[in-house]
C-alpha positions in Angstrom: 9.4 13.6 14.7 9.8 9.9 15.7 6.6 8.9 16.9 3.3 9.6 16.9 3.4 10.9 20.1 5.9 13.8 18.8 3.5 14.3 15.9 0.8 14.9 18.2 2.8 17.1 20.0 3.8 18.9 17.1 0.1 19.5 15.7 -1.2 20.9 19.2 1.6 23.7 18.5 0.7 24.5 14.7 -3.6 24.1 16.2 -3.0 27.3 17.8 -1.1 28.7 15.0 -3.6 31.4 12.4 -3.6 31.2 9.0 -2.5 27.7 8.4 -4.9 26.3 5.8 -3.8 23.0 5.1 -1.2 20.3 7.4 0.4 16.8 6.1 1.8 14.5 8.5 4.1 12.3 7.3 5.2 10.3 9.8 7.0 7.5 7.6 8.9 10.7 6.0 9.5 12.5 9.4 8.0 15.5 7.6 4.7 17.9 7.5 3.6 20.3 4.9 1.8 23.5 5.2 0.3 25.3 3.5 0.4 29.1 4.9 1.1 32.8 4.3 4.3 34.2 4.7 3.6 35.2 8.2 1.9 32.0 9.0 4.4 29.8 8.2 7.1 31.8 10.0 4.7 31.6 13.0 4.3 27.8 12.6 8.0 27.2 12.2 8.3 29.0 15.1 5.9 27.0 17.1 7.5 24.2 16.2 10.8 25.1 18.0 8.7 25.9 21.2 7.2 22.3 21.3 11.0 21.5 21.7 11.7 20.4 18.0 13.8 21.9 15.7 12.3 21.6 12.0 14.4 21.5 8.9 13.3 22.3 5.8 13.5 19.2 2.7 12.9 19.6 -1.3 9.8 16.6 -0.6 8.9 13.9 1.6 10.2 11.5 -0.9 14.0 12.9 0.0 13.0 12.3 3.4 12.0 9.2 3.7 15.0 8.3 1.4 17.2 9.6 3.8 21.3 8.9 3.1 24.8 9.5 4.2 23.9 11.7 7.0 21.6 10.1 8.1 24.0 7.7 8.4 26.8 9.8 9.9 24.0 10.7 12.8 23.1 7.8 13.5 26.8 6.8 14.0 27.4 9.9 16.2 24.5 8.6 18.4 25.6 5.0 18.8 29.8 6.7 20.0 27.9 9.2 22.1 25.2 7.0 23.5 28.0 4.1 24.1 30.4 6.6 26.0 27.2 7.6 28.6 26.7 3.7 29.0 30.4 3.6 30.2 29.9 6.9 32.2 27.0 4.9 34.1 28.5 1.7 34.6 31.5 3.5 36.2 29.2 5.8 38.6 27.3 2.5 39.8 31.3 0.8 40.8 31.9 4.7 42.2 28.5 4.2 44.1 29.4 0.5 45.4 33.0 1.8 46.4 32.1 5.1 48.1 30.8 3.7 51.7 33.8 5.1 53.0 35.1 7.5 50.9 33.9 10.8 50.0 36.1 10.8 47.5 35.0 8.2 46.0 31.2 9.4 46.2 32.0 12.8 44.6 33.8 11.5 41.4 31.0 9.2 41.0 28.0 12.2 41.5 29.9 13.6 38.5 30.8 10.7 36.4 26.4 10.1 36.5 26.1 13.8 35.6 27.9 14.1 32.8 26.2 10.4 31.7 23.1 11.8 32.1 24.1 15.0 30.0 25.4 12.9 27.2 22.3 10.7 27.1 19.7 12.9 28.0 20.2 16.5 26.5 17.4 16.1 23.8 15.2 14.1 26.6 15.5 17.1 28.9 15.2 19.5 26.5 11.5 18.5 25.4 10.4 17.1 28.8 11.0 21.1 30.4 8.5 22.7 27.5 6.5 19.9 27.6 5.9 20.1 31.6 5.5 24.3 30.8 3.0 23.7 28.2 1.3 21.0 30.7 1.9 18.1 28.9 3.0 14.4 30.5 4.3 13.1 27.5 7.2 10.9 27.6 10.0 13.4 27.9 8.4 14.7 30.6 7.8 11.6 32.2 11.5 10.7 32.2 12.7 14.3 32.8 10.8 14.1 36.2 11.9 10.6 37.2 15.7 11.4 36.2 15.5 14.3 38.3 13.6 12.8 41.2 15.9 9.5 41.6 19.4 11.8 41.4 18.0 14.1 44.3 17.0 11.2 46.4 20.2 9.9 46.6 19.8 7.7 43.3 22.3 9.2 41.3 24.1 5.7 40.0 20.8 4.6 38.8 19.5 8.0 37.4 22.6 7.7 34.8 21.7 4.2 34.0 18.6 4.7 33.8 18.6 7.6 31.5 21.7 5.7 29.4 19.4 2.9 28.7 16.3 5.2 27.8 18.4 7.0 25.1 20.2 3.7 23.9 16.3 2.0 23.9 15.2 5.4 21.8 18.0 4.6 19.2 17.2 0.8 18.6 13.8 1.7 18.8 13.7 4.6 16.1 16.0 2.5 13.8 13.7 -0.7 14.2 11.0 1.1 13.1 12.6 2.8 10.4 12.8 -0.5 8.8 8.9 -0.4 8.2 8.5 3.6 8.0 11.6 3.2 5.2 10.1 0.0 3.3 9.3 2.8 0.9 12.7 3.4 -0.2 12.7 -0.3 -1.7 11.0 1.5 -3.9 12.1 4.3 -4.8 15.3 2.1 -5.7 14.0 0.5 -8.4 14.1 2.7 -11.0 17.5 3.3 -12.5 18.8 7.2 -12.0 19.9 7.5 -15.7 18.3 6.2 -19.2 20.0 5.9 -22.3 17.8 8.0 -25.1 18.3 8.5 -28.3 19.6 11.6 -29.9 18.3 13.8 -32.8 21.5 12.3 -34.7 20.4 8.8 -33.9 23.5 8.7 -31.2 22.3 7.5 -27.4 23.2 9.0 -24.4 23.0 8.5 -20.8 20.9 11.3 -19.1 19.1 11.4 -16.1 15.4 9.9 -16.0 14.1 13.0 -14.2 15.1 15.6 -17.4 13.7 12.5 -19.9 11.0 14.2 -21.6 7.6 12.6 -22.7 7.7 11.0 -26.1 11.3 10.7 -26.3 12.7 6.9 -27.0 14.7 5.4 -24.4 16.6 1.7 -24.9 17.0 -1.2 -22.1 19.3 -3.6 -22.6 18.8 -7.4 -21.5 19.0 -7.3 -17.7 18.4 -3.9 -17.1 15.9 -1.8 -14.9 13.2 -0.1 -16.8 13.5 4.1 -16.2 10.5 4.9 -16.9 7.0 4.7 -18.2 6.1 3.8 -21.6 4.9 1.9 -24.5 7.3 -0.5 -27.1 8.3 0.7 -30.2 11.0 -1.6 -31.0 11.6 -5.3 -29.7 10.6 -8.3 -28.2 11.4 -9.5 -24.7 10.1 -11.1 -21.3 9.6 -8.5 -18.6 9.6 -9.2 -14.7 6.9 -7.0 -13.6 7.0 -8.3 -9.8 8.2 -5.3 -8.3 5.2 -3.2 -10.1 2.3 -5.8 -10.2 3.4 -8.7 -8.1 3.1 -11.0 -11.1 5.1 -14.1 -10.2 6.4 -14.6 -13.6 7.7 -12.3 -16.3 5.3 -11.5 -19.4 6.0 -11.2 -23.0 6.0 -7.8 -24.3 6.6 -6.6 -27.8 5.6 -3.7 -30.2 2.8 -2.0 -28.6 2.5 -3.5 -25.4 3.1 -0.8 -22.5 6.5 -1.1 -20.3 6.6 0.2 -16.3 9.5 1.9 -14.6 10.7 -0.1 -11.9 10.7 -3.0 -13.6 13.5 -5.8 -15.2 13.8 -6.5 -18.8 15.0 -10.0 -19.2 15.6 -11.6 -22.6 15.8 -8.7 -25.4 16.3 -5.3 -26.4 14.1 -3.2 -26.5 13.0 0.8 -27.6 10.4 2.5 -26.0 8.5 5.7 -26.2 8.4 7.7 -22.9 4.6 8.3 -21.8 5.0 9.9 -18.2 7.3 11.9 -16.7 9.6 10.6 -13.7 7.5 12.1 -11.5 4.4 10.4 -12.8 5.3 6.8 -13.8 3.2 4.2 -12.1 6.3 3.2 -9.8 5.9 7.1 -8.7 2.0 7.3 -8.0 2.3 3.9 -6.4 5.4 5.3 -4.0 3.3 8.5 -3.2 0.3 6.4 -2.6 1.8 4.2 0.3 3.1 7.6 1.7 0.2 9.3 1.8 -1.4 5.6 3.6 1.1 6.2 5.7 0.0 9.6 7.0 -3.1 8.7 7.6 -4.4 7.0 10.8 -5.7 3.7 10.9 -9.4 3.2 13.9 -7.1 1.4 16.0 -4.2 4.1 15.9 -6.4 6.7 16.8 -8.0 4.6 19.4 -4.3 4.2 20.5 -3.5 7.5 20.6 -6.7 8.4 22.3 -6.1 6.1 25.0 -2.3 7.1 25.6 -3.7 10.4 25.7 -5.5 9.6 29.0 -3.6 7.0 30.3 0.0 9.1 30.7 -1.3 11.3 32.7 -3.0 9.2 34.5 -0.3 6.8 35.7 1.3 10.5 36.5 -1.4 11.0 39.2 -1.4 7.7 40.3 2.6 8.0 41.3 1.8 10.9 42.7 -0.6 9.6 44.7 1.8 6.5 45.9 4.3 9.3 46.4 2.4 11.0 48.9 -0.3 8.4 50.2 1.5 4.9 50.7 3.8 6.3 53.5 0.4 6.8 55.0 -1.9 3.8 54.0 0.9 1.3 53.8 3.9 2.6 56.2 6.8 2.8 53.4 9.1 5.4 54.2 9.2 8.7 51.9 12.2 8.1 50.2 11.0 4.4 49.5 7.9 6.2 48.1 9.1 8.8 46.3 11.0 6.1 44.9 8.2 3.6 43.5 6.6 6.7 42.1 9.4 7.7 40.4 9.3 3.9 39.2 5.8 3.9 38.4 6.5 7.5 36.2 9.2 5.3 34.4 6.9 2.1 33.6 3.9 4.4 32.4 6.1 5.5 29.2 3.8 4.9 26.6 6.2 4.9 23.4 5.3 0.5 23.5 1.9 1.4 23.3 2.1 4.1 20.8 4.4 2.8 17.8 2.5 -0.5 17.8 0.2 0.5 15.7 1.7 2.6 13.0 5.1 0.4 12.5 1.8 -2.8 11.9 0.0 -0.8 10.0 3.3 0.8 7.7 4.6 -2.8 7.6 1.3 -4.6 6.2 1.2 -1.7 3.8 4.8 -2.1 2.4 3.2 -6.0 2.0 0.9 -5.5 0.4 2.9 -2.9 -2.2 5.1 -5.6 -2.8 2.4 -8.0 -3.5 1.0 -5.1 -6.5 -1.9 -4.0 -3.8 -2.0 -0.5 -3.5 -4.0 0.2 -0.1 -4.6 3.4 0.3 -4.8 3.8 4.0 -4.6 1.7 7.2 -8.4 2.3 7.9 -9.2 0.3 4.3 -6.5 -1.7 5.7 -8.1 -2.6 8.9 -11.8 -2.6 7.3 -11.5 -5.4 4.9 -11.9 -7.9 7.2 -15.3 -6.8 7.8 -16.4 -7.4 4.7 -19.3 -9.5 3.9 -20.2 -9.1 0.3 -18.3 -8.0 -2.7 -20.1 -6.8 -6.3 -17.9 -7.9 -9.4 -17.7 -6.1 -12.6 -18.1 -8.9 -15.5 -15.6 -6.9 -18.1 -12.3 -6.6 -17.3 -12.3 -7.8 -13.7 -13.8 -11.3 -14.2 -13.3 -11.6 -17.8 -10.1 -10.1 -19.9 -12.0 -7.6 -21.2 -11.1 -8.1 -24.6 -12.5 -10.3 -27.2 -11.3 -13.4 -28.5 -12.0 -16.2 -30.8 -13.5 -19.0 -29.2 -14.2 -21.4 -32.2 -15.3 -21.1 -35.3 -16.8 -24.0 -38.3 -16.6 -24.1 -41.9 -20.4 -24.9 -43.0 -19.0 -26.5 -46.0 -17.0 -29.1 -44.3 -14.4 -31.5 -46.2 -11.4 -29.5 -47.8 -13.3 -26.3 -47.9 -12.4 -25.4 -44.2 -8.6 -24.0 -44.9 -9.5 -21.7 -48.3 -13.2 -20.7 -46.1 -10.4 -19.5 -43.0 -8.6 -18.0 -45.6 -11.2 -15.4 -46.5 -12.8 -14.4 -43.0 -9.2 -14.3 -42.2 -8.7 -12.0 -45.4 -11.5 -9.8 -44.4 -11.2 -9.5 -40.4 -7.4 -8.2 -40.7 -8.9 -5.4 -43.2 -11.4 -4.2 -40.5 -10.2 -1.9 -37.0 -13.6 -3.4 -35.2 -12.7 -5.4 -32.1 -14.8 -8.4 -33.0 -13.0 -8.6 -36.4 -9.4 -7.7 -35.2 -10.4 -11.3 -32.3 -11.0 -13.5 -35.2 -8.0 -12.8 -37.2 -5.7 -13.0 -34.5 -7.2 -16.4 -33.2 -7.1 -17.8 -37.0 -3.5 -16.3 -37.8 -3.5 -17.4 -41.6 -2.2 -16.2 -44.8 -4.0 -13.6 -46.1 -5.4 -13.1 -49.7 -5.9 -9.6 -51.7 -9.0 -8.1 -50.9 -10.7 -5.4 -53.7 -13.7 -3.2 -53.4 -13.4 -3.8 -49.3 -16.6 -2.0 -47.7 -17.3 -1.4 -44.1 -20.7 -1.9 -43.7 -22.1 -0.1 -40.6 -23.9 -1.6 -37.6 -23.6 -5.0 -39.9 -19.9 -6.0 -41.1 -17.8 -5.4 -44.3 -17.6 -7.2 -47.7 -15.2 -7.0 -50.2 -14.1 -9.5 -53.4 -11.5 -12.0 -53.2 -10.4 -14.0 -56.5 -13.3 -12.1 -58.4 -15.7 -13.1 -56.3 -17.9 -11.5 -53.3 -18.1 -11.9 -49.5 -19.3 -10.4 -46.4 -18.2 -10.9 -42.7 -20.3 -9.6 -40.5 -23.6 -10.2 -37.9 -27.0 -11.8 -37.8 -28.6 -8.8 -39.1 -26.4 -8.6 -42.3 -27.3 -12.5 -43.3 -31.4 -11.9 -42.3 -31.3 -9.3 -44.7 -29.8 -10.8 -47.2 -31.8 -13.6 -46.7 -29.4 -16.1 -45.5 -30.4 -17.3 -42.4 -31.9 -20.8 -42.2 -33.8 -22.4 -39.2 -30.8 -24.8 -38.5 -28.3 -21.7 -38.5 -30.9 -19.7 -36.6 -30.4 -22.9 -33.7 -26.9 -22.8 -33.9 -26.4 -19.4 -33.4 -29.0 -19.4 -30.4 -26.9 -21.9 -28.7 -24.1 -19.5 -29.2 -25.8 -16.8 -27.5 -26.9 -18.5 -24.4 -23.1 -19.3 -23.9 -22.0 -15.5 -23.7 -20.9 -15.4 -27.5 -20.9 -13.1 -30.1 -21.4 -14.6 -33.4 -20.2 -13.2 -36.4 -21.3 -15.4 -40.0 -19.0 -15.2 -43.4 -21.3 -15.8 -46.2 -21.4 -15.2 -50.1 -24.1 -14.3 -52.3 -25.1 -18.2 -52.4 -25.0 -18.6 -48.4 -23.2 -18.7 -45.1 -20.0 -20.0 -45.3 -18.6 -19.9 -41.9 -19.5 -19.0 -38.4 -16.7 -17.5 -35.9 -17.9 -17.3 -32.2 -15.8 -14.8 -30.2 -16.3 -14.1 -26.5 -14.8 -12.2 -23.9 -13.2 -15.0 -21.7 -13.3 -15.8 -18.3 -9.3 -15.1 -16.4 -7.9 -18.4 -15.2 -7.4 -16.8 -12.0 -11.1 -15.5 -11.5 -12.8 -18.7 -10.6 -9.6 -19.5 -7.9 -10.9 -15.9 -6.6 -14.3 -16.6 -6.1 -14.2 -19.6 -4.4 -11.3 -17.8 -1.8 -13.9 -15.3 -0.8 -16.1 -17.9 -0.3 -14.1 -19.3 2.2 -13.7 -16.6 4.0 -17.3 -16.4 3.9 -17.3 -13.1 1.7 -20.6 -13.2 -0.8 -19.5 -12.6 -4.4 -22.0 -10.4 -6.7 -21.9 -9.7 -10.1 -23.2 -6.4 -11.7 -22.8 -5.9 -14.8 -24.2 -4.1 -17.8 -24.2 -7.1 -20.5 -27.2 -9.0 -21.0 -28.3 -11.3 -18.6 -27.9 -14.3 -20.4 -24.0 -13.5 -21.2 -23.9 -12.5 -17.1 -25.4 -15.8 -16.5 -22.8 -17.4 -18.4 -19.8 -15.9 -17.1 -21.3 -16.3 -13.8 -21.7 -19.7 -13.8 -18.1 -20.4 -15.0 -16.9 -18.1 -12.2 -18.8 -20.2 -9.4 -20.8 -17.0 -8.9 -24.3 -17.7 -7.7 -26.1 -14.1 -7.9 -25.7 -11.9 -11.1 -27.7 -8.9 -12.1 -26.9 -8.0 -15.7 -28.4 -4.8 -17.8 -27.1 -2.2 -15.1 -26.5 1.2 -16.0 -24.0 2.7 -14.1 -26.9 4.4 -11.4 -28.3 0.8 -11.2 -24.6 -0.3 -9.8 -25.0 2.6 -7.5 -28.2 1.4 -5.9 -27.7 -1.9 -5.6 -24.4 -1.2 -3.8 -26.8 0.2 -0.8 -29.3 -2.7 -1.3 -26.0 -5.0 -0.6 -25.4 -3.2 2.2 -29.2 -3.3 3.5 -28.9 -7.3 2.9 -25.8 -8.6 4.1 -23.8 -5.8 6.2 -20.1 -4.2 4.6 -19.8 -4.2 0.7 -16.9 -4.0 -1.5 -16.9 -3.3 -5.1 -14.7 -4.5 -7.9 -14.4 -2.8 -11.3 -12.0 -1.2 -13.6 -14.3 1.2 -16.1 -15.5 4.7 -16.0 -19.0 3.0 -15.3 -17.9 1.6 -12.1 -16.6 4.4 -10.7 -19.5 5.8 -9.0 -19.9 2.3 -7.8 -16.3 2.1 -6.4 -17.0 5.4 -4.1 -20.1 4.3 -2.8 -19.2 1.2 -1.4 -17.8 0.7 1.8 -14.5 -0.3 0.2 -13.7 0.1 -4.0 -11.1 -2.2 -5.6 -10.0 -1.0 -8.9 -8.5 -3.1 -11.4 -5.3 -1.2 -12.3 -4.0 -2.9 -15.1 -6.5 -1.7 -17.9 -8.6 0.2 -15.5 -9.1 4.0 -16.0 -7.8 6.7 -14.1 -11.3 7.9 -12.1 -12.0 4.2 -11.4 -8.8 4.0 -9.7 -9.0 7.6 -7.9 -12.4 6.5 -6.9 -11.2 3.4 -5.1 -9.3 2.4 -1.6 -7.7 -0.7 -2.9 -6.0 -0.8 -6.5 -5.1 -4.1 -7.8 -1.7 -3.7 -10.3 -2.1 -6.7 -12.2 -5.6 -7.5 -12.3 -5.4 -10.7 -10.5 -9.3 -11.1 -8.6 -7.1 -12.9 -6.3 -5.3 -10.0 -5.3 -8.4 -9.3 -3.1 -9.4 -12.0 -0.7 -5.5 -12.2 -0.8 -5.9 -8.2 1.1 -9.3 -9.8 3.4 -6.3 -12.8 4.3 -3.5 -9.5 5.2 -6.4 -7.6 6.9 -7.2 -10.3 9.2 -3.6 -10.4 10.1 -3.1 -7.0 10.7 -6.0 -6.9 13.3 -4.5 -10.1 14.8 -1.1 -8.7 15.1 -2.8 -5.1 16.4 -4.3 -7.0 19.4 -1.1 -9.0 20.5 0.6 -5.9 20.6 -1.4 -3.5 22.6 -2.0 -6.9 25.0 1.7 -7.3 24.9 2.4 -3.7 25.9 -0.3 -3.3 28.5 0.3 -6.5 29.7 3.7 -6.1 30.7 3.3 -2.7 31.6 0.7 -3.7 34.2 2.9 -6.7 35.7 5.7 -3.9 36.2 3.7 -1.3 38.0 2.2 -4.0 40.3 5.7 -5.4 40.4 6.6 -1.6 41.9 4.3 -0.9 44.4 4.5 -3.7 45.7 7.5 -5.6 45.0 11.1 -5.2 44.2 11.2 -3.3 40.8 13.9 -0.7 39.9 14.1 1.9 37.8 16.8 0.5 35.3 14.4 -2.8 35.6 11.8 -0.8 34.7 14.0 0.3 31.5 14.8 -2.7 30.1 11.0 -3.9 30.5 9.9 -0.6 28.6 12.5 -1.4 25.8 11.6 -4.9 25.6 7.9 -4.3 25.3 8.7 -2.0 22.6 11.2 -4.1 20.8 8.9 -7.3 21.0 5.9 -5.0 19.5 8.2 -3.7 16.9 9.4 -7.2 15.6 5.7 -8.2 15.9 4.6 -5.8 13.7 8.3 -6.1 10.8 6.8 -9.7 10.5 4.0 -8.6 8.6 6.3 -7.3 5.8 6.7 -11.6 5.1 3.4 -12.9 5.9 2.6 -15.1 3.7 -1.6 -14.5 2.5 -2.3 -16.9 -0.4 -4.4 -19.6 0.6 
C-alpha cells in the first residue's frame, strides 16, 4: 500500500466485505487493522489479494513504519532488477534503430523489450488486469493499457522504456516519500532499547526497557538517553528535553522533578522511579499520536482524492475519444491516433496529484512533532489558519500556574527585617499549603525551632518561636484578631488590585510582616500574544479567578478582553458567543475545567506540560512544553502547509495539462510523457520534504 490511491483501492475491496466492524488505514505504516470475526477477517484478507495486493500480517504499525534490514534487502533487489530492465530497454531501442534491414535484428530486439517489460512491469500488470476486471482506471490500469497498446502498434522499443522508467519513477518515488511517511522512526529511535535498573541486591543490570516494570529505579549516566518515563529520586543534572518538548535549552532537574523517555541527560547522574510503561511514556503516546494524524485525511486530501477519482477516468475517455475521433475531425492516421491516446493514457497518471497531499501533510506533522506540537490530524492542521480568535486560560497557560513570592516587607523596618524573615520563614516550611510552601522557597533562610505549631483552617497556622507566639496567615486571621489598621488595610488593597495574594505575619502585639505571592505571568506569554496579533488572531482570556486578578494578568499579557469568574459551563458558552462574534475559535487551557471548553471549540490546544490527561484527550493541538508561543508558531506552519498544498496540485495539473495539449497536438512521446510524470511527482515530493525545515518563529 504505497499510495493513497492503493489505499482506496484496498477499502473498496474490504466495503463489500460483511462483518468488518472497524478499519485503520495507516498509510505512513503501510498497514490496516480490522477488527472482524474469524470468518470476516479471512474473507477481508482474501479481498485483499483480489484487489491485486498481497497483505502480510505485522506485530503493530509501529514495526511497520520502523521497517529494517529487509526492507532494505528489497529495496536493493528492486534497484539490480529495475536497473537490468533499464539496460534490456536501451538495448531493444539500438535493436529497433538497427533492424531496417534485418529481421534478425528486429526479432532479438521484440524480445530483448519483452523480457524488459516483464522485469519492470510484473507487479504493474498484475494490478492493472484486476483493476480493469473490477472496472477501475486506476494507475496500473492506465499503464497496463498503454504498455500493451504501444507494443501491438509496432512500439515495442518504447513500450520497454517506457514501462522501465514507470517502475524506476515508482521506486524513487516510494522511497522519497518514505522520508516524510518514516519521519516517525526518528522517533521511535530515541529511546534507548535497554535501561540499567537496579536489583533487589542493590546490583544494576542492563534489561530491556519494554520488560522495565512501573516503580522500578532505573540510573542514566551523564550523556545518556533517558529509557523511560519517570520521576527523580536521586540526583541533580541538566536535561535536553528538545526532542520531547522542543525546548531549546536543557532544564535543571533534581529530586522530584519528572524525567521523559527520549530525552538526554547532560551533566549528572541520576536515579529515577519508572512511572509508565514502554508502551505508555510520553515519547510513546506522542509517536502513536502523529501515526494516527497520519491516517487520517486532511479537506484538501480528500478533495484530492475526490477529484482523481473523476478525473482518471476521464482523461481515459478523452483518449479514447482521440483514439477513435481525431482520424476523423482532424485527418491523423489510426496508428498516429491510437498513438497520442495511448500518450494521453500515460500523461493522465494521477500518482503527482495524489501523493501531494499526504507526503505535505505527513511532513508538516513530523515538523511540528519535532517542534513539541503534537497535531492530531492534517484537518486541525490545515484549519488553524482560519482562525480568528483564540480564548486563553489565565492559570497554567498564561501564568505558571504555581505560586510564588513576589515581595514581601518587614513592618518594623531597621534591623528587624532578617530575624522578622526568619520566623515567616520558620513557619511557612512547617505548613504543606501552596501559599506557604511560595514564601519559603522565595525567602530560602535559616530556619528556627518551631513548638506548639497549629494549622489554623481557612486562616493560617501559629506556633512559638524563642518562647514567644506567632501566626502566618490571611486577612481574616489578623481582622479577627484585631490587627488590621487602616494603613495596612490600604496596603493590602493595592496588593489585591495587582493579582496578589497577601498573606500577614503578626504576633499578639501586631503585624509584623506582609509577603505578597502571585501566580506570575511566563516570560514567553506576552511574546505570544502579540504574535497572534500579528497574524490578526483575537486573544481572549477566560478564566475563573476574579476579575480584578484577570485584569491584571491581562494587562501584563497585552490582552485587551478578559472575562474572569467563569465556571467551567460559562467557558463553554462563551466559546459559541466567540464564534457568533468573530468567526473560528480556538481554545487554550490545561485543567480539567477547560476541557469542555477545549472540545467545543473549533480547535483545543492543551497545555501538556502540567495539563491533565482529559484536557489533553479533549484537544487537537497539544503543546509539550507549555510555551503560548507554540501556537501562533502552528497558525505560522498552517499557513505554509496550505501554501505548499496549492503549489503542488498547480504544479501537477499544470504540467499535466501542458503535456496532454503537448500530445494531441504536438510532438510528445510516451517515454517524454514518463519522465514529465516522474518529474511532476519528484518536484511535488521535494516540495512537500521542505516542510520538515521550515522555519515558523517570527
Amino acid at each position: 500500500m504505497d499510495c493513497a490511491v492503493e489505499e482506496s483501492d484496498i477499502r473498496r475491496a474490504l466495503d463489500k466485505v460483511e462483518g468488518i466492524r472497524s478499519m485503520n488505514f495507516q498509510l505512513g505504516a503501510r498497514t490496516v487493522a480490522i477488527q472482524a470475526s474469524e470468518d470476516a477477517l479471512t474473507a477481508a484478507v482474501a479481498a485483499i489479494r483480489n484487489a491485486g495486493y498481497e497483505p502480510t500480517p505485522v506485530k503493530g504499525a509501529g514495526d511497520a513504519a520502523v521497517g529494517g534490514k529487509d526492507d532494505e534487502v528489497e529495496h536493493g533487489a528492486s534497484v539490480m532488477r529495475l536497473g537490468a530492465a533499464l539496460v534490456l530497454a536501451i538495448g531493444a531501442e539500438g535493436f529497433h534503430f538497427l533492424s531496417s534491414d534485418t529481421p534478425a535484428l528486429k526479432y532479438a530486439g521484440l524480445v530483448v523489450a519483452v523480457v524488459a517489460i516483464w522485469l519492470s512491469g510484473v507487479e504493474t500488470y498484475t494490478k492493472g488486469i484486476k483493476a480493469l476486471v473490477r472496472g477501475r482506471l486506476n494507475i496500473n490500469a492506465l499503464m497496463s493499457v498503454a504498455v500493451t497498446g504501444a507494443f501491438f502498434i509496432g512500439q515495442w522499443p518504447e513500450a520497454a522504456m517506457v514501462m522501465a522508467l514507470y517502475a524506476i519513477a515508482e521506486l524513487i518515488e516510494a522511497r522519497a516519500a518514505d522520508r516524510a511517511r518514516n519521519a516517525i522512526k526518528g522517533l521511535v529511535a530515541l529511546a534507548p532499547e535497554e535501561a540499567d535498573v537496579l536489583q533487589p541486591d542493590k546490583s544494576w543490570k542492563a534489561l530491556p526497557s519494554k520488560s522495565v516494570p512501573l516503580e522500578a529505579i532505573v540510573r542514566i549516566r551523564p550523556g545518556e538517553r533517558v529509557p523511560l518515563d519517570g520521576l527523580i529520586t536521586e540526583g541533580r543534572s541538566a536535561v535536553n528535553q528538545a526532542p520531547v518538548t522542543g525546548e531549546s535549552l536543557p532544564v535543571d532537574r533534581t529530586v522530584g522533578d519528572p524525567v521523559y523517555a527520549g530525552t538526554i541527560n547532560e551533566t549528572g547522574e541520576l536515579q529515577f522511579r519508572v512511572t509508565a510503561a514502554a508502551s505508555n511514556t510520553t515519547l510513546a503516546r506522542i509517536i502513536h499520536a502523529v501515526e494516527e494524524a497520519q491516517g487520517t485525511r486532511a479537506p484538501t486530501q480528500r478533495f484530492v482524492d475526490r477529484f482523481a477519482a473523476i478525473y482518471t477516468p476521464a482523461v481515459f475517455a478523452f483518449a479514447l475519444a482521440v483514439a477513435v475521433l481525431s482520424p476523423w475531425l482532424f485527418g491523423f492516421a489510426w496508428v498516429d491516433a491510437i498513438y497520442k491516446a495511448l500518450v494521453l493514457l500515460v500523461v493522465a497518471c494521477p500518482c503527482a496529484l495524489v501523493i501531494s497531499t499526504p507526503v505535505t501533510v505527513v511532513s508538516a506533522l513530523a515538523s511540528a512533532a519535532r517542534r513539541g506540537i503534537l497535531i492530531k490530524g492534517g484537518t486541525y492542521l490545515e484549519e488553524a489558519r482560519n482562525l480568528k480568535a483564540l480564548a486563553l486560560d489565565k492559570t497554567g497557560t498564561i501564568t505558571e500556574g504555581k505560586p510564588k513570592l513576589v515581595g514581601w516587607r518587614s513592618l518594623r523596618g531597621g534591623d528587624d527585617e532578617g530575624p522578622i524573615g526568619r520566623i515567616g520563614m520558620s513557619l511557612a516550611a512547617r505548613s504543606d499549603h501552596p501559599v506557604s510552601k511560595a514564601i519559603a522557597q522565595g525567602l530560602a533562610l535559616p530556619t528556627s525551632d518551631v513548638s506548639s505549631f497549629t494549622a489554623l483552617p481557612g486562616r493560617g497556622t501559629e506556633g512559638a518561636i524563642g518562647g514567644r507566639k506567632y501566626a502566618l496567615g490571611n486577612l481574616r486571621l489578623v481582622q479577627e484578631r484585631g490587627l488590621l489598621s487602616a494603613e495596612l488595610e490600604a496596603e493590602l488593597k493595592t496588593h489585591e488590585e495587582q493579582g496578589r495574594t497577601v498573606t500577614l505575619l503578626a504576633d499578639e502585639e501586631g503585624v509584623l510582616a506582609i509577603f505578597a505571592v502571585a501566580d506570575t505571568i511566563k516570560e514567553s506569554s506576552k511574546q505570544a500574544v502579540a504574535e497572534l496579533k500579528a497574524l490578526g488572531v483575537v486573544p481572549i482570556m477566560l478564566t475563573g479567578d476574579n476579575a480584578a486578578t484577570a485584569k491584571t494578568i491581562a494587562a501584563q499579557a497585552g490582552i485587551d478582553q478578559v472575562l474572569g469568574n467563569l465556571l467551567p459551563e460559562d467557558k463553554l458558552a462563551q466559546i459559541e458567543g466567540l464564534r457568533k462574534r468573530h468567526g473560528m475559535t480556538g481554545m487554550t487551557g490545561d485543567g480539567i475545567n477547560d476541557a469542555p471548553a477545549l472540545a467545543k471549540s473549533d480547535i483545543g490546544f492543551a497545555m501538556g506540560g502540567m495539563g491533565t490527561d482529559i484536557a489533553m484527550e479533549a484537544a487537537d493541538v497539544v503543546v509539550m512544553n507549555d510555551d503560548l508561543r507554540r501556537i501562533p508558531e502552528t497558525i505560522r506552519l498552517s499557513r505554509k502547509t496550505h501554501t505548499v498544498l496549492m503549489q503542488n496540485i498547480s504544479l501537477a495539473l499544470g504540467i499535466k495539462a501542458v503535456f496532454m495539449v503537448l500530445a494531441v497536438f504536438g510532438t510528445a512521446t510516451m517515454w517524454m510523457a514518463v519522465f514529465a510524470d516522474m518529474g511532476a511527482t519528484l518536484l511535488v515530493v521535494a516540495n512537500g520534504l521542505r516542510l520538515m525545515k521550515v522555519k515558523t518563529e517570527a
